[in-house]
C-alpha positions as CSV (number, residue, x, y, z in Angstrom):
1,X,0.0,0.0,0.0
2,X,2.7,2.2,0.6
3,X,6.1,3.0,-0.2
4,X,7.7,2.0,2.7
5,X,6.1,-1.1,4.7
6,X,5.2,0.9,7.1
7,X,2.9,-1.5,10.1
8,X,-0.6,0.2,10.5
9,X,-3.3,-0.4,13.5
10,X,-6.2,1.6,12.9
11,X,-7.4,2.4,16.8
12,X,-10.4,4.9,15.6
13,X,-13.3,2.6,13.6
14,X,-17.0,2.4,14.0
15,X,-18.5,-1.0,12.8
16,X,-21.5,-0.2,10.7
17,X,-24.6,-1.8,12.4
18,X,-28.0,0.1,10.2
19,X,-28.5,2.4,7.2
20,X,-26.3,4.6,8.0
21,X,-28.0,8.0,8.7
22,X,-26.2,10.1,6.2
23,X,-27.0,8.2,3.3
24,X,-30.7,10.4,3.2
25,X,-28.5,13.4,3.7
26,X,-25.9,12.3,0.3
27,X,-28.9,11.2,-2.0
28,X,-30.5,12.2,-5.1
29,X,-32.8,15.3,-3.4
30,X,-33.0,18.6,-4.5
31,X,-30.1,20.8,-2.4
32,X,-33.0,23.2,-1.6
33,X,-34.8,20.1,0.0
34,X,-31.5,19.5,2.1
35,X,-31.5,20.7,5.5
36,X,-28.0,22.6,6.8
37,X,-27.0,19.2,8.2
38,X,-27.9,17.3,4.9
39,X,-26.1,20.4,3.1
40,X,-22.6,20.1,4.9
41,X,-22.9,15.9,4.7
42,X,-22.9,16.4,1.1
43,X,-20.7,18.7,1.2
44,X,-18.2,16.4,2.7
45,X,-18.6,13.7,0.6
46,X,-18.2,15.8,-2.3
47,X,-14.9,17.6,-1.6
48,X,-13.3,14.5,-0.1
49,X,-13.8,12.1,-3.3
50,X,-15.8,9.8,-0.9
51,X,-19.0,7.2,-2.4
52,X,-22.4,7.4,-0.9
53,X,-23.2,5.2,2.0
54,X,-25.0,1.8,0.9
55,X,-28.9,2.5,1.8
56,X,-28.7,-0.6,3.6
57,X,-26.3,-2.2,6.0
58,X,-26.0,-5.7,5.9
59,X,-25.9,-8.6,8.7
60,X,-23.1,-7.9,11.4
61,X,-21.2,-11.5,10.0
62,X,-21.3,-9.5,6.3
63,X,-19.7,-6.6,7.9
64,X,-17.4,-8.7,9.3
65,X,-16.1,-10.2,6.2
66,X,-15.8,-7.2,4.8
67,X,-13.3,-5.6,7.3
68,X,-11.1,-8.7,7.1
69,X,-11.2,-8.3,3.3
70,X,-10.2,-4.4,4.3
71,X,-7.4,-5.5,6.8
72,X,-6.0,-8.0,3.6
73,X,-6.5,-5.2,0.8
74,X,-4.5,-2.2,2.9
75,X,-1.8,-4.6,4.9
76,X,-3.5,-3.5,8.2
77,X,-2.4,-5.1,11.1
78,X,-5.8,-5.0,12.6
79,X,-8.3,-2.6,13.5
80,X,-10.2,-1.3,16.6
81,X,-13.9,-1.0,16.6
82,X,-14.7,1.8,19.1
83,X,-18.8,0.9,18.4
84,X,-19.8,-2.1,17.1
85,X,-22.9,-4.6,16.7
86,X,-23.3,-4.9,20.2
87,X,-21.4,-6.6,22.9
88,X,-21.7,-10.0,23.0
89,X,-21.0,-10.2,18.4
90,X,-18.2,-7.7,19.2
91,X,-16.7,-10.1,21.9
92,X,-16.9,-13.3,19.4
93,X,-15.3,-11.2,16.2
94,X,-12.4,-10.0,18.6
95,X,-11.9,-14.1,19.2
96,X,-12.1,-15.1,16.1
97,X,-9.7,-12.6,15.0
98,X,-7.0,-12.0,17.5
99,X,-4.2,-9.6,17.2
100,X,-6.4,-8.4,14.5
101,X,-9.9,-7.6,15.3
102,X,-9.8,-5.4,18.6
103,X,-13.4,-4.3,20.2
104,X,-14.5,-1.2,23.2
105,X,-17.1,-1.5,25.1
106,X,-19.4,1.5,24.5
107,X,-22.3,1.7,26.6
108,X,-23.8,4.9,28.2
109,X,-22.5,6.1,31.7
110,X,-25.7,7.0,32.6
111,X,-27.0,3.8,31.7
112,X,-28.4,2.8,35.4
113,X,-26.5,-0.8,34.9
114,X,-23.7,0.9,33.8
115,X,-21.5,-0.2,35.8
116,X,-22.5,-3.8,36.0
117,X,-22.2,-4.3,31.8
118,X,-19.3,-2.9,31.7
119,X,-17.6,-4.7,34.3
120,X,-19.4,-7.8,32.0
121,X,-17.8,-6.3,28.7
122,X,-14.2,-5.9,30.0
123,X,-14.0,-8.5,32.6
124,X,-15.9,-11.2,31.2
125,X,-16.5,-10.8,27.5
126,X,-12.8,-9.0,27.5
127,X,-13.5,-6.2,25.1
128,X,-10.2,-3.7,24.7
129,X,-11.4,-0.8,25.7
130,X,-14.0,1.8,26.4
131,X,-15.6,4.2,24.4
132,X,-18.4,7.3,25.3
133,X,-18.8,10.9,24.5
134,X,-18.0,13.8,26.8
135,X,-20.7,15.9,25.4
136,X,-23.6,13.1,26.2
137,X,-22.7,12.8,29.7
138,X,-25.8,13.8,32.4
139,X,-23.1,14.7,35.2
140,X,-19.4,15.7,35.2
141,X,-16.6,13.2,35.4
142,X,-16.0,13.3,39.0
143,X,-19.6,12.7,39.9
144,X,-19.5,10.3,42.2
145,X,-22.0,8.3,39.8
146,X,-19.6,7.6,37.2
147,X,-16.4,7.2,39.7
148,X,-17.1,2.9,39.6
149,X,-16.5,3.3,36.3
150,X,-13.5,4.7,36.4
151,X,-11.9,2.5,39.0
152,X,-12.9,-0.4,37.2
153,X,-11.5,0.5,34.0
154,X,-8.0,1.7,36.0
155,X,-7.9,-1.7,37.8
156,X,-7.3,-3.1,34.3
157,X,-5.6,-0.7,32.8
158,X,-7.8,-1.3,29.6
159,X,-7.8,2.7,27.1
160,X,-10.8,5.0,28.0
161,X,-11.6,6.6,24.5
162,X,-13.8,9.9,25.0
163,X,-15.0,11.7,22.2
164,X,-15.0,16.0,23.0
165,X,-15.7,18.8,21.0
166,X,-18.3,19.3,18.0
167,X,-20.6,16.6,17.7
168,X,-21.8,15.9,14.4
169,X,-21.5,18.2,10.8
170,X,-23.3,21.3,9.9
171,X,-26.4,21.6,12.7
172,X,-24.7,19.2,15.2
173,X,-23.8,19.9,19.1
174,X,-21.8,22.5,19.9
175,X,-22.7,23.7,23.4
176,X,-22.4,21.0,26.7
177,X,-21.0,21.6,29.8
178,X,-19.1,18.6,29.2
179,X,-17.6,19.7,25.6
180,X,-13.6,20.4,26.2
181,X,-11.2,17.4,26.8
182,X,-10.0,19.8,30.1
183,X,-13.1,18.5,31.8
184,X,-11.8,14.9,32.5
185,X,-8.9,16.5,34.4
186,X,-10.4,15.2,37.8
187,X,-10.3,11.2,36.4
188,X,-7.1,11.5,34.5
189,X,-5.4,13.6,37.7
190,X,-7.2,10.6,40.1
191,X,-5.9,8.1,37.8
192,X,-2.7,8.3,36.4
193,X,-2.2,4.7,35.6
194,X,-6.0,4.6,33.4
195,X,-4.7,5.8,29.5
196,X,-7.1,8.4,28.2
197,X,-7.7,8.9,24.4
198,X,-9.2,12.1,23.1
199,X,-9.6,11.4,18.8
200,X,-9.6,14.0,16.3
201,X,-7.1,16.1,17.7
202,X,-9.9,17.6,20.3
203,X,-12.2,17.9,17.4
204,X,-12.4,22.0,17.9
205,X,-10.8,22.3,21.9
206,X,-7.4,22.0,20.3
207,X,-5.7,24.2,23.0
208,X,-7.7,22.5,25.8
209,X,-6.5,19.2,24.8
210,X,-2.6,19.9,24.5
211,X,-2.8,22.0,28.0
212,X,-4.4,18.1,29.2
213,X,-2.0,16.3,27.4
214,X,0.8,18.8,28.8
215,X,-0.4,18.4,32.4
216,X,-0.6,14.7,32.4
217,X,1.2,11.5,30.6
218,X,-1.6,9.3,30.9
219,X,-3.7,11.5,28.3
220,X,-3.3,10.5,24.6
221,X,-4.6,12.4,21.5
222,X,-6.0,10.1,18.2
223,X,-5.9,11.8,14.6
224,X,-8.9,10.2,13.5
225,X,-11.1,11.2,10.7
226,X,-10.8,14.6,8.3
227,X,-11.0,17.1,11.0
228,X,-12.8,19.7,9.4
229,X,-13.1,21.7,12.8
230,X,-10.2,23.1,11.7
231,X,-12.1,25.3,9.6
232,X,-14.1,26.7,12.1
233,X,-11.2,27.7,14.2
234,X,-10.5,31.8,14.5
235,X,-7.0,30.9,13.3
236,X,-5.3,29.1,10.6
237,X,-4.6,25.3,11.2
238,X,-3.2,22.4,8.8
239,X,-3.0,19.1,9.7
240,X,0.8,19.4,9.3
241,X,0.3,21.9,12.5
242,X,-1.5,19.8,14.2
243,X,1.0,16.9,14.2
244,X,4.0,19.3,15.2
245,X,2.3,20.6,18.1
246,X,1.0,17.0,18.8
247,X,4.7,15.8,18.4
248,X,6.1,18.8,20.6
249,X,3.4,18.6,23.4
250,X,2.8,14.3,24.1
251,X,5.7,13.5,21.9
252,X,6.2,10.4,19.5
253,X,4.8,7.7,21.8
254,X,1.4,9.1,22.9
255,X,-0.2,9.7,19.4
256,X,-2.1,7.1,18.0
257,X,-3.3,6.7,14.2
258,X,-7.1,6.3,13.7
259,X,-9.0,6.5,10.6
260,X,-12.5,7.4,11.8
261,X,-13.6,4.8,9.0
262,X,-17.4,3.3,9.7
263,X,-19.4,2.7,6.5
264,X,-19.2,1.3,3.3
265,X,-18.7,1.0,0.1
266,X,-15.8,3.4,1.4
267,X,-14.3,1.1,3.5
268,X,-10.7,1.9,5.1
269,X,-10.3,5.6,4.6
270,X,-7.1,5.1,3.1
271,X,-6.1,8.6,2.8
272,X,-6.5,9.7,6.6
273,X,-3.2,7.5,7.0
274,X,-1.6,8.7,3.9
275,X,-2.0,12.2,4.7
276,X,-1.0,11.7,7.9
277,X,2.5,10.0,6.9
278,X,2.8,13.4,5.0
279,X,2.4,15.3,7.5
280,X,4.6,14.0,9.5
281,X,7.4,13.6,6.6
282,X,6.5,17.3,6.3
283,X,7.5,18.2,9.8
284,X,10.7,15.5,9.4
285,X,9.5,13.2,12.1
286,X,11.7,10.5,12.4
287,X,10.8,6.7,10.6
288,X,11.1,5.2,14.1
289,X,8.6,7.9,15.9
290,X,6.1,7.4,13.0
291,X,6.1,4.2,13.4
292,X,5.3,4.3,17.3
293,X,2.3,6.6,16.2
294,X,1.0,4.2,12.7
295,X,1.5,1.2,15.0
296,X,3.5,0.5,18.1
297,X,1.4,3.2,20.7
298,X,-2.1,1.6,20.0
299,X,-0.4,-2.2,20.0
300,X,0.5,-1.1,24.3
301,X,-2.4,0.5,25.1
302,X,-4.2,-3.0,23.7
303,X,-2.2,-4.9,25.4
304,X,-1.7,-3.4,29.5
């Protein structure tokens, strides 16, 4: 796939489990007909190159089959599905597949079992990790609601992924008291030995997330998906920026290469990685330290 066999483990990938909801937003209507939302969707897939989602999403086992074909096609080493077709099929595809098919649990911490399925998911089922979204939480992170949660996943040592910032294109979330990565300090100061990962480079709370990352070692930053928030920002950002101050703030070994990849026909989004390789030749990163970032940080945090 690429010039130089470079080992790749995508840690950022959503397992597609219905018609995906875009699909209505990328079809054949009128653009006056479009809401905003539907408007910036299209938008998207237009100016990246990208196909339509299928209208329909087959079985979970189809799915499967098609990310192994993926992980074959592009060389991957494997691939970590943050979401997924539910526990339980998650669980089995991760055994089927090991060293190549990772799985998070990703169930709500406001769920009022919450802490019982997760326990279930990591301890029993051992899924990888765990995956939620600052921005849907009811309480903040210290509540003493959620702080189960946190011990548990601290006693294993297993990655707590946490998605901050915009929620969602064009019409999405953009206001919640739980929006900015610097909201977790309280878990990630409490628990130094739990490894936090924020994707998309803070997804819009850029400066937030490199003052967290500067202030502890257990908090990690993902470059998943096309991170168009950079757009919105008041001042000028590339993605070549982004990995220089990434690379001067948590250095080589606490950025991890994700792709953000969920439906298909699109598949792997093959050119997240490639432009990220560019971005850091741009910037002269070493081979060695971009090879901790494509491969050898997400392969540790997998494996406590």
């Amino acid at each position: 796939m690429f010039t130089k066999p470079w080992r790749v483990l995508d840690f950022h990938v959503h397992f597609a489990v219905r018609s995906h909801q875009s699909t209505a937003r990328a079809s054949g209507a009128r653009t006056e007909d479009l809401t905003y939302g539907q408007r910036q969707y299209r938008w998207m897939l237009e100016s990246w190159d990208f196909p339509v989602p299928e209208s329909e999403v087959p079985e979970p086992s189809v799915v499967l089959e098609r990310w192994m074909a993926e992980v074959t096609q592009y060389q991957l080493e494997g691939v970590v599905f943050v979401t997924g077709a539910g526990s339980d099929f998650m669980a089995e595809a991760q055994g089927k597949h090991p060293g190549r098919i990772f799985a998070f649990s990703h169930i709500s911490p406001d769920d009022p079992d919450a802490v019982a399925k997760i326990s279930h998911d990591i301890e029993d089922l051992k899924l990888s990790g765990f995956k939620m979204f600052g921005p849907r939480l009811d309480r903040p992170f210290d509540d003493k609601a959620y702080w189960p949660i946190w011990e548990l996943l601290a006693s294993h040592r297993v990655p707590l992924l946490i998605h901050f910032g915009v929620l969602g294109g064009g019409g999405g979330i953009v206001f919640h008291p739980r929006m900015s990565p610097l909201t977790v300090d309280p878990v990630a100061r409490a628990f130094p030995e739990l490894p936090i990962v924020v994707p998309h480079f803070g997804a819009g709370y850029w400066g937030d997330l490199l003052q967290l990352g500067w202030a502890h070692e257990n908090v990690y930053v993902d470059t998943s998906g096309s991170n168009q928030w950079i757009r919105w920002m008041p001042y000028p950002l590339t993605l070549e920026s982004l990995v220089q101050k990434a690379y001067e703030t948590f250095g080589p070994e606490r950025i991890i290469f994700g792709s953000d990849s969920s439906y298909f026909p699109r598949g792997f989004a093959v050119r997240y990685v490639e432009d990220l390789i560019r971005a850091a030749r741009y910037n002269n990163i070493p081979d060695q330290d971009l090879q901790h970032i494509l491969y050898d940080n997400a392969w540790r945090l997998l494996h406590p």
